[in-house]
Backbone as XML, in Angstrom:
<?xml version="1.0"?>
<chain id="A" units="angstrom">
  <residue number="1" name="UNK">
    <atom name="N" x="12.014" y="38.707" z="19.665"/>
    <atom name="CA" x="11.493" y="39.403" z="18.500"/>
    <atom name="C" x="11.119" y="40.821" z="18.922"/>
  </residue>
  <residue number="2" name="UNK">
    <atom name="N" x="11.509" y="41.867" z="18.075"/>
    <atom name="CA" x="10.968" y="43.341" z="18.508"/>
    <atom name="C" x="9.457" y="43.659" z="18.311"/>
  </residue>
  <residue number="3" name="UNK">
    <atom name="N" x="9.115" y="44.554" z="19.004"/>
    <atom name="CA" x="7.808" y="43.802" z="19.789"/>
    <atom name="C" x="6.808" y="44.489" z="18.515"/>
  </residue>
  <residue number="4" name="UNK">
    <atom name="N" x="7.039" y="45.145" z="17.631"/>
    <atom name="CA" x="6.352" y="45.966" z="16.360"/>
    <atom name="C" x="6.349" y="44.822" z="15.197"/>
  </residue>
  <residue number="5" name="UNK">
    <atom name="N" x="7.358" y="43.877" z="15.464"/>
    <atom name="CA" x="7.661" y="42.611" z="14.208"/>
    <atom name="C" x="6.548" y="41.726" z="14.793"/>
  </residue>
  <residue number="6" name="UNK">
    <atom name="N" x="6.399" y="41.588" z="16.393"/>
    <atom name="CA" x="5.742" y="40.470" z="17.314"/>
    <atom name="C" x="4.544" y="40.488" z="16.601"/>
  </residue>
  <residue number="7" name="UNK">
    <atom name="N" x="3.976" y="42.319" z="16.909"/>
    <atom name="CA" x="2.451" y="42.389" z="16.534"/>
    <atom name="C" x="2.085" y="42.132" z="15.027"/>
  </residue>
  <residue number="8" name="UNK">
    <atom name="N" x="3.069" y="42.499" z="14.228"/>
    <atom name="CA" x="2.864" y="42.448" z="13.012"/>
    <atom name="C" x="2.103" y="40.989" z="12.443"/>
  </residue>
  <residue number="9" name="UNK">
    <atom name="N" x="3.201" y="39.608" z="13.494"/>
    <atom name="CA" x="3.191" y="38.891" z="12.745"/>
    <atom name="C" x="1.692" y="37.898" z="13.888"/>
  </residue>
  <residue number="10" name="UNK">
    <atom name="N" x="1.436" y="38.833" z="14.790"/>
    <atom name="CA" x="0.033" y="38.730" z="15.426"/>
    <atom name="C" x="-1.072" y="38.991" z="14.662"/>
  </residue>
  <residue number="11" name="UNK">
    <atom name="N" x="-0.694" y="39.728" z="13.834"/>
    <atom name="CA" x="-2.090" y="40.700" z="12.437"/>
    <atom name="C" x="-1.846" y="39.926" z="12.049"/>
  </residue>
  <residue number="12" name="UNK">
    <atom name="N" x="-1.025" y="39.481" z="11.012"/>
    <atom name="CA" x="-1.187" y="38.293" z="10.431"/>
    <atom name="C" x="-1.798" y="36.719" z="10.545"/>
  </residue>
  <residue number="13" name="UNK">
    <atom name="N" x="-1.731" y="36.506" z="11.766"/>
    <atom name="CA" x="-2.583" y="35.416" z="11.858"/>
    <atom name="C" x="-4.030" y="35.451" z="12.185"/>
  </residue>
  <residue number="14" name="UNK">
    <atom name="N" x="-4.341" y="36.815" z="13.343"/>
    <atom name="CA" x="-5.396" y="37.123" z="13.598"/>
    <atom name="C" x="-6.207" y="37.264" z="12.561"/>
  </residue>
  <residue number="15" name="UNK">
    <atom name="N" x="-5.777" y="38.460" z="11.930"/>
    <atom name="CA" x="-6.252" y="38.778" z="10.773"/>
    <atom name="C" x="-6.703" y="38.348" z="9.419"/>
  </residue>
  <residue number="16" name="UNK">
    <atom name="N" x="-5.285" y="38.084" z="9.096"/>
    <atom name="CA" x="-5.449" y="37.338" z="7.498"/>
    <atom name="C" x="-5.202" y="35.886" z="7.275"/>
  </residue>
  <residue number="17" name="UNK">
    <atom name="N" x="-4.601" y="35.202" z="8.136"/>
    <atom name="CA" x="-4.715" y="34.049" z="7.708"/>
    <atom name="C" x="-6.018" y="32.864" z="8.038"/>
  </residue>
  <residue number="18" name="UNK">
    <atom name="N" x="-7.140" y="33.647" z="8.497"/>
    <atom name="CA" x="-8.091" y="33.096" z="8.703"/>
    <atom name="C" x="-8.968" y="32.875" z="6.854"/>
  </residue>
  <residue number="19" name="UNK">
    <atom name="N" x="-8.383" y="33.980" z="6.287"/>
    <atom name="CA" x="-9.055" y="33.985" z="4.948"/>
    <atom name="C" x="-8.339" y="32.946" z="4.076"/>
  </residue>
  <residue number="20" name="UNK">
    <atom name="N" x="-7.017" y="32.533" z="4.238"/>
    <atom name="CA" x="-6.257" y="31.567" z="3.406"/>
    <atom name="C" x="-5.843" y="30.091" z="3.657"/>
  </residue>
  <residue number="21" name="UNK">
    <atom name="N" x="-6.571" y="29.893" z="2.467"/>
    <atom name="CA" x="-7.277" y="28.153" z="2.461"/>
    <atom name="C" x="-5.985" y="27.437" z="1.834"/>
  </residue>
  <residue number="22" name="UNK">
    <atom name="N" x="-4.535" y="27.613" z="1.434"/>
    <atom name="CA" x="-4.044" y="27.152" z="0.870"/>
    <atom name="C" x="-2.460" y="27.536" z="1.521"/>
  </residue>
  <residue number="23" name="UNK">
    <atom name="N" x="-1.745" y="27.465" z="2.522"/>
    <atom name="CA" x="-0.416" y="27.952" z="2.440"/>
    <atom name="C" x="0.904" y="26.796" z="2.021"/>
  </residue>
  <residue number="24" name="UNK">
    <atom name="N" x="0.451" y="26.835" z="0.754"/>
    <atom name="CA" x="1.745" y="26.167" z="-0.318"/>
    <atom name="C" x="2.127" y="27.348" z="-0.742"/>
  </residue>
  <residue number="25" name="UNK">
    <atom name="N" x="3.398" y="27.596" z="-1.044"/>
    <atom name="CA" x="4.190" y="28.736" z="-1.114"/>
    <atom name="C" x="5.473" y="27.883" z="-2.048"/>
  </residue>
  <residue number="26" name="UNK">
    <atom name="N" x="6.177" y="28.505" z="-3.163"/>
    <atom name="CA" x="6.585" y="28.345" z="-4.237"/>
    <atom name="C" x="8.106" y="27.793" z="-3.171"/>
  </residue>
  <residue number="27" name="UNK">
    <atom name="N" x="8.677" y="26.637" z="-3.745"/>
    <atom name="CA" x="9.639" y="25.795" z="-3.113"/>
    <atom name="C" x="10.679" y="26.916" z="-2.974"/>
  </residue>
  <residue number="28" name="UNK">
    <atom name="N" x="11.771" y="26.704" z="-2.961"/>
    <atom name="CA" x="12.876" y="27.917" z="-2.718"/>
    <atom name="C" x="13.486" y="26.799" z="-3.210"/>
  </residue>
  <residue number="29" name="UNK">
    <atom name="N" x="13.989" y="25.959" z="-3.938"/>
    <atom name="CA" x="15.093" y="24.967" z="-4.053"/>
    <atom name="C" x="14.555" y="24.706" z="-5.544"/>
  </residue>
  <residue number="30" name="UNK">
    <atom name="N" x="13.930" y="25.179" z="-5.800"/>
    <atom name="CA" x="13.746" y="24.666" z="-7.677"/>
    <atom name="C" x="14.975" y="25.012" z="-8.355"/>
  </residue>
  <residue number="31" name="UNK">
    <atom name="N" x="14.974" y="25.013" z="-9.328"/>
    <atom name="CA" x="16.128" y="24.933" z="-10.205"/>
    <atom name="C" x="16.194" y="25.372" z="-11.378"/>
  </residue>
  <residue number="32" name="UNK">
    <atom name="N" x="16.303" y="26.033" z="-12.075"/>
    <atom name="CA" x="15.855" y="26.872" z="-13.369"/>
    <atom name="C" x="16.870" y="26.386" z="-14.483"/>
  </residue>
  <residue number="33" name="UNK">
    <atom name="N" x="16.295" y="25.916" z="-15.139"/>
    <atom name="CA" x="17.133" y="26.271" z="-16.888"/>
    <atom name="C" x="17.687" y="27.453" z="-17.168"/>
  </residue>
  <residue number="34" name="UNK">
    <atom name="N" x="18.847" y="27.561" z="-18.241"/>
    <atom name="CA" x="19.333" y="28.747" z="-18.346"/>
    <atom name="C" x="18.558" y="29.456" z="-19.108"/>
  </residue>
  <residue number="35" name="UNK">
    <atom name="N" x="17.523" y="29.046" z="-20.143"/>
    <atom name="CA" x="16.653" y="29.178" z="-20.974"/>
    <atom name="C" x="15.585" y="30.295" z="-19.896"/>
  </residue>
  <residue number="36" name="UNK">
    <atom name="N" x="15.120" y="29.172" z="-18.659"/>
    <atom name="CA" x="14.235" y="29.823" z="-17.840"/>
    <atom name="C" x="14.233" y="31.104" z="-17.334"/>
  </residue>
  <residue number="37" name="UNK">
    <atom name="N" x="15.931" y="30.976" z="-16.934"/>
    <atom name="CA" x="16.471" y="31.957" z="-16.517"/>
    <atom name="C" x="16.363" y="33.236" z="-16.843"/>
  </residue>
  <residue number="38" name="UNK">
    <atom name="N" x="16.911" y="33.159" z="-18.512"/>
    <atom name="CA" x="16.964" y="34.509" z="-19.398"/>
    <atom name="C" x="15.811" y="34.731" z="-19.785"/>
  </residue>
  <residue number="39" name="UNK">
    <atom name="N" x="14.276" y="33.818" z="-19.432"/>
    <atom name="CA" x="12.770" y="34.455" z="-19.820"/>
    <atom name="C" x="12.916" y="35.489" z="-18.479"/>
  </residue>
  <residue number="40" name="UNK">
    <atom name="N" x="13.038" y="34.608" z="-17.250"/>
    <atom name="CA" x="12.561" y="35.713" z="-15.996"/>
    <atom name="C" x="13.438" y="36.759" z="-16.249"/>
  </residue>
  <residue number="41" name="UNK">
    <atom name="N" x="14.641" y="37.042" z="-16.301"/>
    <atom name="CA" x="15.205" y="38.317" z="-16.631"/>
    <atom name="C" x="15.071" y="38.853" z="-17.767"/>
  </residue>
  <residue number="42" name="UNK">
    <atom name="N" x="14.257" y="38.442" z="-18.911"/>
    <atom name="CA" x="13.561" y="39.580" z="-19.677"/>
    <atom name="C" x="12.981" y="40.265" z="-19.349"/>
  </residue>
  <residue number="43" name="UNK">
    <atom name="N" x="11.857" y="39.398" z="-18.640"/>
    <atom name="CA" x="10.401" y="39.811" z="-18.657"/>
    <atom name="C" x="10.087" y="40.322" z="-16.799"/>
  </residue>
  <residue number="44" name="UNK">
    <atom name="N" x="10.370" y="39.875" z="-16.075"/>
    <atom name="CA" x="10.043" y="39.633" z="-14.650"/>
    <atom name="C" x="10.145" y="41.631" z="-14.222"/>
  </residue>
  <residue number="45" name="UNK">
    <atom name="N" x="11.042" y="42.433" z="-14.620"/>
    <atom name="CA" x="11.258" y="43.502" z="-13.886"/>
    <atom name="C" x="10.502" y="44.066" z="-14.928"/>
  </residue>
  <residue number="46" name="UNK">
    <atom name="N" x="9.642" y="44.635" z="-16.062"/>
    <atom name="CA" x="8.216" y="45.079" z="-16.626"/>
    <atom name="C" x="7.062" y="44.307" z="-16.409"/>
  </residue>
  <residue number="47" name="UNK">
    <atom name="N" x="7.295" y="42.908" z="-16.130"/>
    <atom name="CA" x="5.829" y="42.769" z="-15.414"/>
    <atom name="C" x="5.877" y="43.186" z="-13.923"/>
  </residue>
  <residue number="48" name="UNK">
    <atom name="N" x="6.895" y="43.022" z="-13.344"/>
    <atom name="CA" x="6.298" y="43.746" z="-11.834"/>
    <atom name="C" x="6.194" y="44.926" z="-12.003"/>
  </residue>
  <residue number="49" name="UNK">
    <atom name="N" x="6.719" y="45.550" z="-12.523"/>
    <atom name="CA" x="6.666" y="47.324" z="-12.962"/>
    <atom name="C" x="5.287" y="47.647" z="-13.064"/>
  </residue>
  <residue number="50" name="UNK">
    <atom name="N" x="4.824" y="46.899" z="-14.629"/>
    <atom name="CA" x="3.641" y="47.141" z="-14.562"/>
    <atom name="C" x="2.207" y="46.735" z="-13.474"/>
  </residue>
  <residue number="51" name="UNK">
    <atom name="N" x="2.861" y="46.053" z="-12.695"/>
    <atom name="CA" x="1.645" y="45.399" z="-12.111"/>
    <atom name="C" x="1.835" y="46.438" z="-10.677"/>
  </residue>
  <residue number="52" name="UNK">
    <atom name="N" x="3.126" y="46.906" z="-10.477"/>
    <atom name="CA" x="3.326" y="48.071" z="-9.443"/>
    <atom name="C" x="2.530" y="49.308" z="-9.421"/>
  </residue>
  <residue number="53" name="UNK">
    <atom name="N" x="2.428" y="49.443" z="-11.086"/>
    <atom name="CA" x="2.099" y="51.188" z="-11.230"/>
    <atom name="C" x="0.765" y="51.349" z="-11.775"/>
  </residue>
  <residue number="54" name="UNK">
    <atom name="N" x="0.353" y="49.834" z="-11.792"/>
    <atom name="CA" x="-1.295" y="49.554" z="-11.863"/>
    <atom name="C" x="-2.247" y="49.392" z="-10.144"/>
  </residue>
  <residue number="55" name="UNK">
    <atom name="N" x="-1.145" y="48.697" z="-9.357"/>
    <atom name="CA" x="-1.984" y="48.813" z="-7.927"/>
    <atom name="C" x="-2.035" y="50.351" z="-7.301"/>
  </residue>
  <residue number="56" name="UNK">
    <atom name="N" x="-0.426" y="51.216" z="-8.213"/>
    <atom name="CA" x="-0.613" y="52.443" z="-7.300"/>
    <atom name="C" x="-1.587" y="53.433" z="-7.377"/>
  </residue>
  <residue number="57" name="UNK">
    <atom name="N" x="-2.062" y="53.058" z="-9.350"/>
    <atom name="CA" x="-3.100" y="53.979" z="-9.497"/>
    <atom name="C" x="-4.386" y="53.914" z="-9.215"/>
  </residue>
  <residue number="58" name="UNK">
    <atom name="N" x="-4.392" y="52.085" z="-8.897"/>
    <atom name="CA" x="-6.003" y="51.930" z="-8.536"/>
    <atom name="C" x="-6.122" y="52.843" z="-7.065"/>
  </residue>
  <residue number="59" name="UNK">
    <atom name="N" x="-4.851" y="52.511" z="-5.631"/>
    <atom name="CA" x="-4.502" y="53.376" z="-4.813"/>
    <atom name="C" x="-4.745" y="54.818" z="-4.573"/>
  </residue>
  <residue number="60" name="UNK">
    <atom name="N" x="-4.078" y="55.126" z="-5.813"/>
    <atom name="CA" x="-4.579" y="56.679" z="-5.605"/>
    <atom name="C" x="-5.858" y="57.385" z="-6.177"/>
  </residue>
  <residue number="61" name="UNK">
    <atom name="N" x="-6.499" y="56.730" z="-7.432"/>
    <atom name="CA" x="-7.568" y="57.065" z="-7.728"/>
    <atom name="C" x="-8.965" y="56.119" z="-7.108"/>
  </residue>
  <residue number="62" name="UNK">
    <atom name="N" x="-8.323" y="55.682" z="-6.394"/>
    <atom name="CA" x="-10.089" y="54.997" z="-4.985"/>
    <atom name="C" x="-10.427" y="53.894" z="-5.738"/>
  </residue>
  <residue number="63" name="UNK">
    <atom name="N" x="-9.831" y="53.039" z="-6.163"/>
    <atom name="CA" x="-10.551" y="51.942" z="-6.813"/>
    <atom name="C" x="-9.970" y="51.295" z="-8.103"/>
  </residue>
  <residue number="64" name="UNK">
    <atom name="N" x="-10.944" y="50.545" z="-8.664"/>
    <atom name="CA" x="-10.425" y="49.895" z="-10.148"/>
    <atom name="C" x="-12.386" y="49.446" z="-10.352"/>
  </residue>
  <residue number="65" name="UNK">
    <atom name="N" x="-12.447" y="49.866" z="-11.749"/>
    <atom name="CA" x="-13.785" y="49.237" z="-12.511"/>
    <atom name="C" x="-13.687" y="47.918" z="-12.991"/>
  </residue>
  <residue number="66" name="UNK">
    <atom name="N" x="-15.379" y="47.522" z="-13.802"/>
    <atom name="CA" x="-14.346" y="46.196" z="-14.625"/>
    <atom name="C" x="-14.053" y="46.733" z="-15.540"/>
  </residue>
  <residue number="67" name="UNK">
    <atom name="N" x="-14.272" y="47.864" z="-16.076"/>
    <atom name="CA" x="-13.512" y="48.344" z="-17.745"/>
    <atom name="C" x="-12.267" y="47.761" z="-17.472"/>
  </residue>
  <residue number="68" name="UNK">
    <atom name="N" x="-11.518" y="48.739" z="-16.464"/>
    <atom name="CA" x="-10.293" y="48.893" z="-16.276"/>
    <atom name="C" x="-9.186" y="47.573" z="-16.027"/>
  </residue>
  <residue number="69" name="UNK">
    <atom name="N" x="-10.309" y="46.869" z="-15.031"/>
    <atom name="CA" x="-9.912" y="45.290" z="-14.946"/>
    <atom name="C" x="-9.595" y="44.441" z="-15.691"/>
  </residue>
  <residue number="70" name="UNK">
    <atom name="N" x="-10.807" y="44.418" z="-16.936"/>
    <atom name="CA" x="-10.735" y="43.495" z="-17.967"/>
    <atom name="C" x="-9.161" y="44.290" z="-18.835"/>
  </residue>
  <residue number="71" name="UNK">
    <atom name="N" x="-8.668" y="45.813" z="-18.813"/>
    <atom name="CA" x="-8.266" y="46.063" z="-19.628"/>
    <atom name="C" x="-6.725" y="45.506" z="-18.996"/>
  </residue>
  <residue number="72" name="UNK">
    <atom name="N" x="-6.201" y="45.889" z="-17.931"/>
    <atom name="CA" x="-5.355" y="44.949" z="-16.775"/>
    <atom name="C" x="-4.867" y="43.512" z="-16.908"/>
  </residue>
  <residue number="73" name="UNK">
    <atom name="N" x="-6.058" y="43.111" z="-17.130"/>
    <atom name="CA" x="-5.805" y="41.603" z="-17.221"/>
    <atom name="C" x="-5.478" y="41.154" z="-18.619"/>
  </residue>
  <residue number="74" name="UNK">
    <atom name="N" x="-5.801" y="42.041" z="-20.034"/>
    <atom name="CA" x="-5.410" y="41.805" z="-21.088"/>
    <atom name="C" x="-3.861" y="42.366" z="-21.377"/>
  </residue>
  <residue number="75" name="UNK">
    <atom name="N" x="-3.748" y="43.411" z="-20.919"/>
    <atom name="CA" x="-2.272" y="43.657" z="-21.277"/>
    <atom name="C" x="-0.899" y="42.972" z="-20.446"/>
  </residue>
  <residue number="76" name="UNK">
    <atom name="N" x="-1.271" y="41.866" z="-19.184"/>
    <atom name="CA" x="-0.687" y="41.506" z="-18.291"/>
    <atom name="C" x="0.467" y="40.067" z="-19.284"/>
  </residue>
  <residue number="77" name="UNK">
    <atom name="N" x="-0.176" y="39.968" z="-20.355"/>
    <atom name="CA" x="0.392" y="38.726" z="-21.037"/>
    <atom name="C" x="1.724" y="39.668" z="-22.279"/>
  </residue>
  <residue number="78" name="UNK">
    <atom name="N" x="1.181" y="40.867" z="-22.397"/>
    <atom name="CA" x="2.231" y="41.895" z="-23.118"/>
    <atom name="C" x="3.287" y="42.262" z="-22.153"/>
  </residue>
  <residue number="79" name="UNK">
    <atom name="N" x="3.049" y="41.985" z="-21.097"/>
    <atom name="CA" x="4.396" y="42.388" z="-19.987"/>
    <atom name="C" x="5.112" y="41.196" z="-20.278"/>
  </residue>
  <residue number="80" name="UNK">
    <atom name="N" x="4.982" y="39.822" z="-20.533"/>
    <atom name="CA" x="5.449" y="38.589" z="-20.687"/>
    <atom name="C" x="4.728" y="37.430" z="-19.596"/>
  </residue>
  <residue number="81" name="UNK">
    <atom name="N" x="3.272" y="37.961" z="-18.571"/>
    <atom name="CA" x="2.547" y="36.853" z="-17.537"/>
    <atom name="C" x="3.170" y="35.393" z="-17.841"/>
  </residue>
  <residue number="82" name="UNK">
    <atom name="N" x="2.517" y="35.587" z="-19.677"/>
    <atom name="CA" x="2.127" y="34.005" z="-20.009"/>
    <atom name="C" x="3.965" y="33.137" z="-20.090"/>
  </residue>
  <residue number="83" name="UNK">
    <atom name="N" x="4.712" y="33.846" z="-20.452"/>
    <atom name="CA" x="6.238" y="33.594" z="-20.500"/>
    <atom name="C" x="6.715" y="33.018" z="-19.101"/>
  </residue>
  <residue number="84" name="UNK">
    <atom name="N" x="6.927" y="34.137" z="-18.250"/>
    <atom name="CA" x="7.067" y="34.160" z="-16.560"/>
    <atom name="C" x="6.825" y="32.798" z="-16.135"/>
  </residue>
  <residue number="85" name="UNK">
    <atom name="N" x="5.020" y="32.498" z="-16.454"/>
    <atom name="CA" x="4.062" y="31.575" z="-15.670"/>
    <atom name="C" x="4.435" y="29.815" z="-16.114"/>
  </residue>
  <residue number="86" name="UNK">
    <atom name="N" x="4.920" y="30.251" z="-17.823"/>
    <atom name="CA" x="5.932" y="28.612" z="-18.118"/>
    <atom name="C" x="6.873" y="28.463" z="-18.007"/>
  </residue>
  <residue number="87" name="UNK">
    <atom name="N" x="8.210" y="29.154" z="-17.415"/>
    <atom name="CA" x="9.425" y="29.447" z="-17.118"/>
    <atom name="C" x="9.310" y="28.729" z="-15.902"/>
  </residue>
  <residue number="88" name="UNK">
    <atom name="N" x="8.598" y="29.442" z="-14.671"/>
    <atom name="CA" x="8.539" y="28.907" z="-13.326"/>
    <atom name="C" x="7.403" y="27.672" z="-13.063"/>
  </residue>
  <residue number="89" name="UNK">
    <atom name="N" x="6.688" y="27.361" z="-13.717"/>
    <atom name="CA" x="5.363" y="26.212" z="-13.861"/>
    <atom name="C" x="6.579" y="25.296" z="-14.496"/>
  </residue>
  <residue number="90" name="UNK">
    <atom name="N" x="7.546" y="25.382" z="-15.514"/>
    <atom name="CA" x="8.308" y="24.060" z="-15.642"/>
    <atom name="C" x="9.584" y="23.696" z="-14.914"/>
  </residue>
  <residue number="91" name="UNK">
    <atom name="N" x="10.166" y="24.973" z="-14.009"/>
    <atom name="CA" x="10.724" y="24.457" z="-12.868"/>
    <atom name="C" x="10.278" y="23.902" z="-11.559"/>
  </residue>
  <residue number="92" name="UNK">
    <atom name="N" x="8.907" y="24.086" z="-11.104"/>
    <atom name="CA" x="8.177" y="23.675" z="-10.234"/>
    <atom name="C" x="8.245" y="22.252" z="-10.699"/>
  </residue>
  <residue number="93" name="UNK">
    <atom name="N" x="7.193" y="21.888" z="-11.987"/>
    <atom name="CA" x="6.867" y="20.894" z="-12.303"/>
    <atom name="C" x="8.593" y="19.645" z="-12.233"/>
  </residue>
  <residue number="94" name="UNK">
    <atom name="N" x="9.829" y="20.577" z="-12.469"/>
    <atom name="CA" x="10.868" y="19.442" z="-12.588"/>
    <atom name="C" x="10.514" y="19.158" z="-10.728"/>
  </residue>
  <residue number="95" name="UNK">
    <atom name="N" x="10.607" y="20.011" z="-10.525"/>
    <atom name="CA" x="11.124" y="20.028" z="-8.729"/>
    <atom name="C" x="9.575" y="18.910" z="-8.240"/>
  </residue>
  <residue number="96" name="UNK">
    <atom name="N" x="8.590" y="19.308" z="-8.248"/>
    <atom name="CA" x="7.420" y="18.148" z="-7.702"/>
    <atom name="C" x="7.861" y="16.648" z="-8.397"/>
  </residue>
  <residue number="97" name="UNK">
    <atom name="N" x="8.686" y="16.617" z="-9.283"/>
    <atom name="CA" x="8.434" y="15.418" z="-9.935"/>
    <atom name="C" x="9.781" y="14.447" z="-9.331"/>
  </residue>
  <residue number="98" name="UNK">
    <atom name="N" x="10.937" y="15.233" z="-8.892"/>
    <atom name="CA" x="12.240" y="14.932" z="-8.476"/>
    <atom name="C" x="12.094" y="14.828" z="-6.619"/>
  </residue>
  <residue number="99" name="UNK">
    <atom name="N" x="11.036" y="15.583" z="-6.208"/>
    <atom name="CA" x="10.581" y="15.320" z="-4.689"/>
    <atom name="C" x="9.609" y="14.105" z="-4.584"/>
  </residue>
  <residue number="100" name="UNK">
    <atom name="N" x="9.511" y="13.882" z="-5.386"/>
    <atom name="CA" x="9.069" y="12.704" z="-4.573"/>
    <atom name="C" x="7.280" y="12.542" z="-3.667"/>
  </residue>
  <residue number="101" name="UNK">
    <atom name="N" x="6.922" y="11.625" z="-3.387"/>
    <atom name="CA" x="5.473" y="12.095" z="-2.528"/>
    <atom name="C" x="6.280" y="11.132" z="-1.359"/>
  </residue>
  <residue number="102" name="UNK">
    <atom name="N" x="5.530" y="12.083" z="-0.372"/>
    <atom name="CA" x="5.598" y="11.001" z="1.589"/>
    <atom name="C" x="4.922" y="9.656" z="0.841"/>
  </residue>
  <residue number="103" name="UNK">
    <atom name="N" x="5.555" y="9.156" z="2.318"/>
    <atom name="CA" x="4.922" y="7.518" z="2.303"/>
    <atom name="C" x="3.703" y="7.284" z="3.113"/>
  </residue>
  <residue number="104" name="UNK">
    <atom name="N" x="2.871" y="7.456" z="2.831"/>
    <atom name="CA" x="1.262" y="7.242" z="3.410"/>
    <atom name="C" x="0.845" y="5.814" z="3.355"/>
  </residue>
  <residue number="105" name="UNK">
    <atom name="N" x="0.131" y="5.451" z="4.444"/>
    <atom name="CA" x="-0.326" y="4.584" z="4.838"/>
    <atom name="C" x="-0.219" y="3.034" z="3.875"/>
  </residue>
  <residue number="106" name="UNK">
    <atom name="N" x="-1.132" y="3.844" z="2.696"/>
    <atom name="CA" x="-1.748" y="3.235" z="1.890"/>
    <atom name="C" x="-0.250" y="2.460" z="0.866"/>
  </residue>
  <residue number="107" name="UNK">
    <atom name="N" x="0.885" y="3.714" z="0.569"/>
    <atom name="CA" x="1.868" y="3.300" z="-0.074"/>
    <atom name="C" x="2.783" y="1.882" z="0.730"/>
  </residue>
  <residue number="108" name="UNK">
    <atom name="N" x="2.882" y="2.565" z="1.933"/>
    <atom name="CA" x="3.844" y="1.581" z="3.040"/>
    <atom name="C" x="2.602" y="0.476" z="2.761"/>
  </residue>
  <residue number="109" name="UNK">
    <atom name="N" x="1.529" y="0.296" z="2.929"/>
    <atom name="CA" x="1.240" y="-1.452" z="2.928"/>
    <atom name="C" x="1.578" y="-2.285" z="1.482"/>
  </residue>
  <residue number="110" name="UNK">
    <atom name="N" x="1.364" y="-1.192" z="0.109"/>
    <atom name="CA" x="1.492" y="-1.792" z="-0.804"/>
    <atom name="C" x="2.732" y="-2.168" z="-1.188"/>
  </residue>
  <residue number="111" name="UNK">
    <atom name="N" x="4.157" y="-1.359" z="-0.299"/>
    <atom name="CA" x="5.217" y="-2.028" z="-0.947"/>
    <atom name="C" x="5.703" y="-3.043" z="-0.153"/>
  </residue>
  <residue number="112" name="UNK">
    <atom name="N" x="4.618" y="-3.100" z="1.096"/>
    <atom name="CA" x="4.956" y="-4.644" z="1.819"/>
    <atom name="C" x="4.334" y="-5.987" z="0.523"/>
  </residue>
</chain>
């Protein structure tokens, strides 16, 4: 590994993954409806847009208030959030339901 990627991915553990209580990370093998599909390509490149040119300005102007916050978080569902969030929440949900759970202890005695 080049030794700038090495440290990088040294910050990263040193650093930040001491703060994160959860590393489930969105499957890569889900499966989308065509339906699903054509929501995320409505909506997916103006909500990141907007959510881009909202971190740059908190960036360049030193911060974010709660005015500004509360006002952020209301227009985030006019980009399409709430669309996006059931598009990919009902391909997840096919994919958890088609994976299956491990066989734990408790399962292996009961199907003896």
């Amino acid at each position: 590994m080049e030794p700038r990627a090495q440290d990088r991915l040294n910050d990263l553990y040193d650093y930040w993954m001491p703060f994160v209580d959860d590393t489930t990370c969105y499957p890569i093998d889900c499966v989308f409806t065509a339906e699903e599909l054509d929501t995320i390509d409505r909506y997916r490149v103006d909500f990141e847009g907007f959510v881009a040119e909202q971190e740059a300005a908190w960036l360049r102007d030193g911060g974010i208030t709660d005015e500004t916050w509360a006002a952020y978080k209301e227009n985030l569902n006019s980009y399409g959030m709430d669309k996006l969030l059931e598009a990919y929440q009902s391909a997840y949900d096919r994919y958890a339901e088609t994976a299956g759970e491990p066989a734990t202890a408790a399962t292996a005695e009961s199907a003896e």
